[in-house]
N, C-alpha and C positions, 0 to 999 in steps of 0.2 A: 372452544376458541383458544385457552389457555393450552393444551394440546399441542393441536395446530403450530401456533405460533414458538412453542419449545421444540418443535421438528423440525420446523424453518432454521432454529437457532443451532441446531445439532447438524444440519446439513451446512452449514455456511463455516461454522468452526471443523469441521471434517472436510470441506473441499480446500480451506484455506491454511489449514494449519496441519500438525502431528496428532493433534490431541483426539484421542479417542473417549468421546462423551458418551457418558451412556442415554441408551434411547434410542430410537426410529428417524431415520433419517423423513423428511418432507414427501409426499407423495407429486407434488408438483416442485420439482428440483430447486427452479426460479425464484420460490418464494426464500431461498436462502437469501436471498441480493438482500433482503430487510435487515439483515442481523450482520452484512458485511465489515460496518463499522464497527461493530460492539466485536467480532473477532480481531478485527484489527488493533483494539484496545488491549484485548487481550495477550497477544503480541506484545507491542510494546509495551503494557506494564510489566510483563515479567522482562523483556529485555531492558529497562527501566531501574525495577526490583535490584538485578546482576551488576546492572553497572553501579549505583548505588553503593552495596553489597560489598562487593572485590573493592571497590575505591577506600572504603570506612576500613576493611580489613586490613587491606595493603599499601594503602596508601599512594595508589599507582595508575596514573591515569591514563596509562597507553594501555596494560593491560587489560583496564576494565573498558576501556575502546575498542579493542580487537576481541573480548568476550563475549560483549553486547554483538560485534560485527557477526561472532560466530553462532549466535541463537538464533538471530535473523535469519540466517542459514539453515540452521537447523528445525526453527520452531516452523518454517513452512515447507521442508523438505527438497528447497532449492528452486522450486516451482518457478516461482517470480522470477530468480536471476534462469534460470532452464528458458522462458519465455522470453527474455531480453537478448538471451546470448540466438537463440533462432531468428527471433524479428529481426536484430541488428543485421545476420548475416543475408535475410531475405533483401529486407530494403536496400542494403547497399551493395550486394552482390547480385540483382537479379535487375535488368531493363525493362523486362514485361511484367504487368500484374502474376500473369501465369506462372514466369521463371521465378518471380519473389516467392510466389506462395508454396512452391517445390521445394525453391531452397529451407524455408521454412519448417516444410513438414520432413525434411532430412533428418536423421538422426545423427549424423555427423555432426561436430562444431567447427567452424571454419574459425580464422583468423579475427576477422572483424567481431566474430564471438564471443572469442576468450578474450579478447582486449577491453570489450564492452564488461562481461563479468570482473574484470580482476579493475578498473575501473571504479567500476561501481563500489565493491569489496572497500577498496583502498578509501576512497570520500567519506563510504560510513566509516569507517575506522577511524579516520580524520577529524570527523563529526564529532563523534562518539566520546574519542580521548578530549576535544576540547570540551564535552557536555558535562564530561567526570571531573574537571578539575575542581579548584577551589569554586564555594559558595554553590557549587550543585544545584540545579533547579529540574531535580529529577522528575517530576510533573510534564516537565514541556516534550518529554521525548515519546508518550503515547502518541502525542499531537498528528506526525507524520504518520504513521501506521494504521489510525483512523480516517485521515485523509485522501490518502492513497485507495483506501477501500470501495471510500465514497465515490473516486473517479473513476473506480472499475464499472460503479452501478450505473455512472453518468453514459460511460460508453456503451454496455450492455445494451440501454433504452435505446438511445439515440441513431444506434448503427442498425445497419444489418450485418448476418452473418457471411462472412466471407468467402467463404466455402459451400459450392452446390451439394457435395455430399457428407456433407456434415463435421462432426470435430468434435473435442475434449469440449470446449465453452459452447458448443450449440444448444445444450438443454438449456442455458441460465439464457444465452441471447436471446434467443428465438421466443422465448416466453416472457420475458421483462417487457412490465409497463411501466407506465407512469407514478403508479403508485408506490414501486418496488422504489424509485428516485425519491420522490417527495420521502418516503419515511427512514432510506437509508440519510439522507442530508440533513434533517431534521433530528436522526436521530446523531447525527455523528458533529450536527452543528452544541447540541447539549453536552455533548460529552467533553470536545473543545473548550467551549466555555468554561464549565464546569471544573478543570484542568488549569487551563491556561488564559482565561478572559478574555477581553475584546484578540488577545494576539491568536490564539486559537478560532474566532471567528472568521478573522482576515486570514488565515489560513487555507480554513476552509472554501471561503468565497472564491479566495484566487486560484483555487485547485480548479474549482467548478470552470471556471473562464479557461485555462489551460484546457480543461476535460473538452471544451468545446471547440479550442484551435484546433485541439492535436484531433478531435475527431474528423475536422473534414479536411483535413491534413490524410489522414486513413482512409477515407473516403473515396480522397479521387485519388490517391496508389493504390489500393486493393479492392475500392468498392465494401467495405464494412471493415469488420474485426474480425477475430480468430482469439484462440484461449492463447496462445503465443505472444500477441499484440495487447492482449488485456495484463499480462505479465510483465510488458517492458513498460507499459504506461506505471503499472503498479508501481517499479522500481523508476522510472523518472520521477514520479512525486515523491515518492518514502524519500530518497536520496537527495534531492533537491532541497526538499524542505527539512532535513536534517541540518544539511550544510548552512541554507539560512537563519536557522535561528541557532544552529552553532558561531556563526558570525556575528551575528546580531546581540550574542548572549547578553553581553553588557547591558543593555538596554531592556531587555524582556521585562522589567520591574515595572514600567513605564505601562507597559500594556496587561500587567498581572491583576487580577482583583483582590488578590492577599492584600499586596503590596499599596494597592489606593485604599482599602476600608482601612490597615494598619494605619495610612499617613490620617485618615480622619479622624481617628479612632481617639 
């Protein structure tokens, strides 16, 4: 069982990230979606770590904003914003399910593409440098990166696959149940918490309710998802919820559990 469950974990930080773990990937690919979250952490703690890091060194909060932007990058080998910059240009460039899903599986970047990438780019960056300034609450920025993950599992279950002959995300679609959900949310509702408190919970939650617009949102434009569409959702939550609780910062104390057991303490 132990086994098992460390191939799931190695298949899920290998589809989702750079890192090469050692060990045997899952024999049923799917059961990765389990460990979705806990890669997603991993992610963000070390983008997390950097910005931290470069800030205490240098004193420099745009730099370690645009650092942190660039491991994002890096630590998943572009994947996510690669599948953001396709959907975007499917969805709004294509009138038929058929012409979206074309444009999609192009390897060209159109226009609506790169605008969508350098976009996105630009808001974590944004994010990021207001996350590094004074009084730092480097905890809250796995937060997005765990949630984001969770909303990939949510849509995996929920849809079908989009594609008659199949795709990049077919193995994890096509085989996701229910239990792949309940133990990715579960596990990624603790780690939240665990992090960030009640504010990491409502995080989570509201990802989940998102995860369900946008799916039948996806639904009835393409009839399911695709590994491209699971990519753009990844990056509308990571980057949303960056910008939120970049906004929010001030406040995060309020919903901290450091910060209420210290007022009781």
């Amino acid at each position: 069982m132990l086994k098992r469950c460390y191939s799931a974990f190695v298949t899920a930080v290998r589809t989702l990230t750079c890192l090469d773990v050692p060990g045997r990937d899952s024999p049923c690919i799917a059961d990765g979606l389990y460990f979705f979250p806990a890669a997603g952490f991993i992610i963000g703690a070390i983008v997390a770590a950097a910005v931290a890091g470069f800030r205490a060194l240098f004193d420099w909060d745009l730099g370690a904003g645009v650092l942190g932007t660039t491991l994002c990058v890096l630590l998943t080998r572009a994947l996510h914003a690669d599948g953001l910059a396709d959907s975007i240009d499917g969805l709004l460039g294509g009138r038929t399910r058929e012409r979206k899903l074309e444009i999609m599986k192009d390897t060209h970047v159109g226009a609506f593409g790169v605008t969508a990438i350098a976009l996105s780019l630009l808001l974590k960056a944004a994010a990021l440098t207001r996350l590094a300034g004074p009084g730092l609450q480097w905890w809250w920025i796995p937060v997005p990166f765990i949630v984001s993950r969770a909303v990939l599992v949510k849509l995996a279950v929920v849809l079908p696959y989009a594609r008659g002959e199949g795709g990049t995300g077919a193995a994890f679609v096509n085989n996701a149940s229910h239990r792949h959900l309940v133990a990715a949310v579960l596990s990624g509702l603790i780690l939240c918490f665990a992090l960030a408190g009640g504010g990491g919970v409502i995080a989570m939650l509201a990802a989940q309710l998102f995860a369900i617009f946008l799916a039948g949102r996806l639904n009835r434009a393409l009839g399911g998802v695709t590994g491209d569409l699971l990519g753009m959702a990844n990056e509308l939550v990571e980057t949303g919820l960056l910008l939120a609780i970049a906004a929010l910062s001030p406040y995060l104390t309020y919903l901290d559990w450091r910060a209420i057991l210290s007022h009781w303490a």
